[in-house]
VMD Tcl script that draws the C-alpha trace (Angstrom):
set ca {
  {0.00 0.00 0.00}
  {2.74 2.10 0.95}
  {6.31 2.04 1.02}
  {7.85 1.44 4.56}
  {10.16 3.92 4.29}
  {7.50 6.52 3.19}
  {5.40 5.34 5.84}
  {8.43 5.74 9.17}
  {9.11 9.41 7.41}
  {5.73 10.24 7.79}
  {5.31 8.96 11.59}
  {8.80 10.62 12.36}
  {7.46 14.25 10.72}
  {3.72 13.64 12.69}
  {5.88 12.84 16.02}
  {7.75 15.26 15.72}
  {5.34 17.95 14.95}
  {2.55 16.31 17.20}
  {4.07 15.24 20.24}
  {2.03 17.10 22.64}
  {-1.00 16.17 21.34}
  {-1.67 12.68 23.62}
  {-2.70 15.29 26.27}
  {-6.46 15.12 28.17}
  {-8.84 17.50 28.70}
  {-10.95 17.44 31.47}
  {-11.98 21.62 31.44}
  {-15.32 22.05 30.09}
  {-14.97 25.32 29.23}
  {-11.62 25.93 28.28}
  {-10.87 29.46 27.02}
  {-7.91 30.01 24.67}
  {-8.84 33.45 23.40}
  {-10.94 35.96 24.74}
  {-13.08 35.96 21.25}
  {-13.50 32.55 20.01}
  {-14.56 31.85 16.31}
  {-14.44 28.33 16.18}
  {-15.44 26.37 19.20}
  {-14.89 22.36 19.96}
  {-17.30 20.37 21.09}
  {-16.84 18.67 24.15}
  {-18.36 15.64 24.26}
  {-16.97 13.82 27.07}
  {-15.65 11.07 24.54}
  {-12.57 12.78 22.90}
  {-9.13 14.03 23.24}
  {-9.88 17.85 22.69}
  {-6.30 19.20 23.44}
  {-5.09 16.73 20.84}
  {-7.81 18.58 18.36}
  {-7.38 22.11 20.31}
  {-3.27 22.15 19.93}
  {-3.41 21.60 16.13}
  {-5.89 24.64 15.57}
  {-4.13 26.27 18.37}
  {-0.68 25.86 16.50}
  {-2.88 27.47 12.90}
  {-3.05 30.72 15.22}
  {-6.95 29.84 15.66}
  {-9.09 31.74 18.27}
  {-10.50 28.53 19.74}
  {-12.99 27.31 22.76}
  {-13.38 23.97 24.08}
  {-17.03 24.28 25.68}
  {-20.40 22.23 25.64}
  {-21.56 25.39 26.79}
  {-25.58 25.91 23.91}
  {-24.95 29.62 23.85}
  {-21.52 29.51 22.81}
  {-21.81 26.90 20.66}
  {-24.36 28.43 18.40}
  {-22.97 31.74 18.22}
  {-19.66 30.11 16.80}
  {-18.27 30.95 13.83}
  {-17.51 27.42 12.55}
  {-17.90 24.68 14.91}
  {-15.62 20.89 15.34}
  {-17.37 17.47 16.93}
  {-14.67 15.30 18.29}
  {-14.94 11.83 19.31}
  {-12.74 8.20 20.17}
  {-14.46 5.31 21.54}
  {-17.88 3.59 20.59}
  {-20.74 5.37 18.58}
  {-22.93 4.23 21.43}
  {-20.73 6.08 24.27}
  {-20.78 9.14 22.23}
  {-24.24 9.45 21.46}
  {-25.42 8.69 25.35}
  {-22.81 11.47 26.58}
  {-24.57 14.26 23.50}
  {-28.19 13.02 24.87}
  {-27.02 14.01 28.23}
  {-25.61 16.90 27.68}
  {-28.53 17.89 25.65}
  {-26.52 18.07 22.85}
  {-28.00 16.54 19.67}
  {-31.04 18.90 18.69}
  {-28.42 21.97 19.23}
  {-26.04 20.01 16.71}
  {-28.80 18.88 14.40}
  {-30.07 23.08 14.06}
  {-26.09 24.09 13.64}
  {-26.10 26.51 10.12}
  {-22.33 27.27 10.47}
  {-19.52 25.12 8.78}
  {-19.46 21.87 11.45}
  {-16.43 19.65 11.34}
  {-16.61 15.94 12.06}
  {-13.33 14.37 13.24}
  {-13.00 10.44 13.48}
  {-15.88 9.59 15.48}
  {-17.07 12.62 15.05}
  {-17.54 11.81 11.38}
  {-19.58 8.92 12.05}
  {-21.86 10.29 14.42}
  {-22.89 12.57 11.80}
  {-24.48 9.67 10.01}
  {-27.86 7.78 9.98}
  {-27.06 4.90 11.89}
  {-24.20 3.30 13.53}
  {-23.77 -0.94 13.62}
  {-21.24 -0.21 16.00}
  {-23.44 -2.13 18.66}
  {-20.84 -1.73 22.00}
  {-22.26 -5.26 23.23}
  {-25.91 -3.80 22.43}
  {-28.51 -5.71 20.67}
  {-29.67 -3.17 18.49}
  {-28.12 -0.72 16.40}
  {-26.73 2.82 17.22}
  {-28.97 5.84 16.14}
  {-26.84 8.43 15.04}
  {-27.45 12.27 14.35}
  {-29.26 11.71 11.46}
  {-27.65 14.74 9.52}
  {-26.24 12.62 6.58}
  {-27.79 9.97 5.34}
  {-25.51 7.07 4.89}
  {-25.07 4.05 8.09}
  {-21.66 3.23 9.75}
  {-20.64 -0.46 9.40}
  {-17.35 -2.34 10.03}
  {-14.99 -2.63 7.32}
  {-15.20 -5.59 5.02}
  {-13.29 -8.54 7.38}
  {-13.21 -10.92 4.37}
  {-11.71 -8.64 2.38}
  {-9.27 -7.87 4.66}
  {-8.55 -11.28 5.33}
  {-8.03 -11.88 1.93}
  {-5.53 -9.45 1.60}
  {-3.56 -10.15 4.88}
  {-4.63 -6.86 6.38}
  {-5.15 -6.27 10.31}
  {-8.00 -4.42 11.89}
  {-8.46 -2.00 12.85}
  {-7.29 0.19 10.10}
  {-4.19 1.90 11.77}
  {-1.47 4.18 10.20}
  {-1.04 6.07 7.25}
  {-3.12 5.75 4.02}
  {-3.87 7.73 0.69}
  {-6.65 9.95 -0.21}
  {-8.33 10.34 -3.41}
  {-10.71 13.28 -4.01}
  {-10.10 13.81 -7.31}
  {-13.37 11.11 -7.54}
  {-15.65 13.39 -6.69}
  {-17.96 15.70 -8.95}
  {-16.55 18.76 -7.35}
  {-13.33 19.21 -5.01}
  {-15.17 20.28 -1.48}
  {-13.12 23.24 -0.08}
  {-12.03 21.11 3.07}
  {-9.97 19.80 0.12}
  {-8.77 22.55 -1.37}
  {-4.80 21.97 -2.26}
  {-4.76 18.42 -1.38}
  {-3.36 16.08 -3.73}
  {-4.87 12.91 -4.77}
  {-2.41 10.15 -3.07}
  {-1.66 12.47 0.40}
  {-1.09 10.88 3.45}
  {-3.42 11.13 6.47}
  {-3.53 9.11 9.91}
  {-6.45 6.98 10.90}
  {-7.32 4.35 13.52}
  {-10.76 2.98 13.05}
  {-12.83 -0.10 12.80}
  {-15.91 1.22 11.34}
  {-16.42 2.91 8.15}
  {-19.39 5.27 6.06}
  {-19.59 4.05 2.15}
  {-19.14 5.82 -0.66}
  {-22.13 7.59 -1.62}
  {-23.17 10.62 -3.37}
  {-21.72 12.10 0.30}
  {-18.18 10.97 -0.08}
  {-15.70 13.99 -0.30}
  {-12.70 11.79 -0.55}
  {-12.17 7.95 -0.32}
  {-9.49 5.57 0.35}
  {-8.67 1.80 0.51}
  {-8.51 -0.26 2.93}
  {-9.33 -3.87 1.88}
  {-12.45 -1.88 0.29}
  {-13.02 1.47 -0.80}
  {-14.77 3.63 1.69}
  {-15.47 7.26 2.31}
  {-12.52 9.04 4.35}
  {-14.68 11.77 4.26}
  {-18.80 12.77 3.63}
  {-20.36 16.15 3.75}
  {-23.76 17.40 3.27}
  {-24.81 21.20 3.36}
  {-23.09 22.56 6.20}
  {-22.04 19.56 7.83}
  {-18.45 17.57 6.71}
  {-16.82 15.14 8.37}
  {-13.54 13.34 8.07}
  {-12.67 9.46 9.18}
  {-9.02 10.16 9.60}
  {-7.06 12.66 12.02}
  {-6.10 15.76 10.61}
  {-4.26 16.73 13.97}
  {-2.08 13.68 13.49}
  {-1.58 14.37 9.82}
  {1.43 16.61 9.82}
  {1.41 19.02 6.79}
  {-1.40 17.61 4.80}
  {-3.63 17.35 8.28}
  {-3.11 20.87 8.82}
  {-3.80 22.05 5.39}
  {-7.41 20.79 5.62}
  {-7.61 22.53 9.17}
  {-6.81 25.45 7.55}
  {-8.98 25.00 4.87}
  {-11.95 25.05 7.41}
  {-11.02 27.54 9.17}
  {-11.62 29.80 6.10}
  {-14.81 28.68 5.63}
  {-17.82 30.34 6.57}
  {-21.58 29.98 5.18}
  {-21.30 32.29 2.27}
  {-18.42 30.03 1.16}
  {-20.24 26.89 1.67}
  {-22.79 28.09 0.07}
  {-21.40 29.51 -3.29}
  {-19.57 25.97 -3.04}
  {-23.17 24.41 -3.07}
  {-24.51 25.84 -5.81}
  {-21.28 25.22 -7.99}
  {-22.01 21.93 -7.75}
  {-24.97 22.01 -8.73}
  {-24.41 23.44 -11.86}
  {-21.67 21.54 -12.53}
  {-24.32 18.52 -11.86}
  {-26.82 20.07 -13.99}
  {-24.26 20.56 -16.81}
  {-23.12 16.73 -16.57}
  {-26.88 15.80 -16.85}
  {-27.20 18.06 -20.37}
  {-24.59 16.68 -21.86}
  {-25.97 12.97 -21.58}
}
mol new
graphics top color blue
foreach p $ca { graphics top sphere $p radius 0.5 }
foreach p [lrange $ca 0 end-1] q [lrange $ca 1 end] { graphics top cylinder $p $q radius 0.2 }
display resetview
């Protein structure tokens, strides 16, 4: 997949400009500017500082609150998560979370976990008989990657280490993409995966092709870690923090011109 000594120059450049990022969080409310535009979620079920420090390090105005005021009045807005679907949706229902989420109209950010919970459904069951009900916000379900396939191909699980994007697949290059290359390295660590779809921003392989990353309106979310992505991870973190709704939005209606042009021409 990719070539071992790619792979240890990668880790080396993500330890080396990551290695505070293992840190915990257990502030609800943590203030690192006095004005903050884009403001973490916390959802009990992450490692924020790991998220906060690479923002932090893009000279980002950033809170880390579960605080409904502040949330809403954010500029752009980022939902962490590690751990089981199930965990993470009990500690949003709790906090009285998921309706606040579900209403969000800024640019909202997805990271791992965070991604998924985004989604429909979740058959991450966490020793559950039934399976977990999601945000609902995009409509595509969470499953576990493909163990045959993997199997057949020798390959562990869960998916762990570096891998290659493609977005050059989709109709239109989202802005979270902007001036990433097809074939650019990010970090993930996952189990459970969303399929490609008409949602799928970029994809990868693992075994199977999945979606690395799925957006819809407002909402985007991304399977891998940016913060753990050295240059490439930080790129796309910039790229969101330039976004706003009048960017989205122009975005939107690119594409669907572009998709209205594709559909003349057949």
């Amino acid at each position: 997949m990719q070539q071992d000594s790619q792979q240890s120059k990668l880790a080396q450049l993500s330890a080396n400009e990551l290695q505070d990022t293992d840190l915990t969080n257990n502030s609800a409310d943590t203030v690192i500017s006095d004005v903050a535009e884009t403001v973490i979620i916390d959802t009990g079920c992450a490692n924020l500082n790991s998220v906060r420090f690479a923002f932090e390090r893009l000279g980002a105005k950033v809170l880390v609150t579960d605080d409904k005021t502040k949330i809403k009045a954010a500029k752009r807005v980022v939902l962490p998560g590690v751990g089981t679907a199930g965990a993470a949706m009990a500690s949003l229902h709790e906090k009285g979370l998921v309706e606040l989420i579900q209403g969000l109209t800024q640019p909202v950010l997805g990271v791992c976990l965070g991604m998924q919970m985004l989604a429909a459904i979740s058959k991450e069951r966490g020793g559950k008989g039934q399976d977990c009900q999601c945000l609902g916000i995009i409509p595509t379900d969470i499953c576990e990657l493909d163990t045959q396939l993997l199997k057949a191909e020798s390959l562990p699980l869960p998916h762990m280490g570096w891998n290659q994007l493609n977005v050059s697949n989709s109709p239109n290059v989202h802005p979270l993409f902007a001036g990433i290359e097809d074939g650019s390295y990010v970090y993930f660590v996952h189990s459970y995966r969303a399929p490609l779809s008409e949602f799928t921003l970029a994809e990868c392989t693992y075994g199977e092709a999945f979606s690395a990353a799925i957006g819809k309106d407002n909402f985007m979310g991304v399977q891998f870690h940016p913060e753990k992505s050295a240059a490439v991870g930080a790129q796309i973190l910039r790229n969101f923090l330039q976004m706003d709704e009048v960017l989205l939005n122009a975005s939107k209606k690119d594409a669907v011109s572009d998709s209205t042009d594709i559909k003349k021409s057949n």
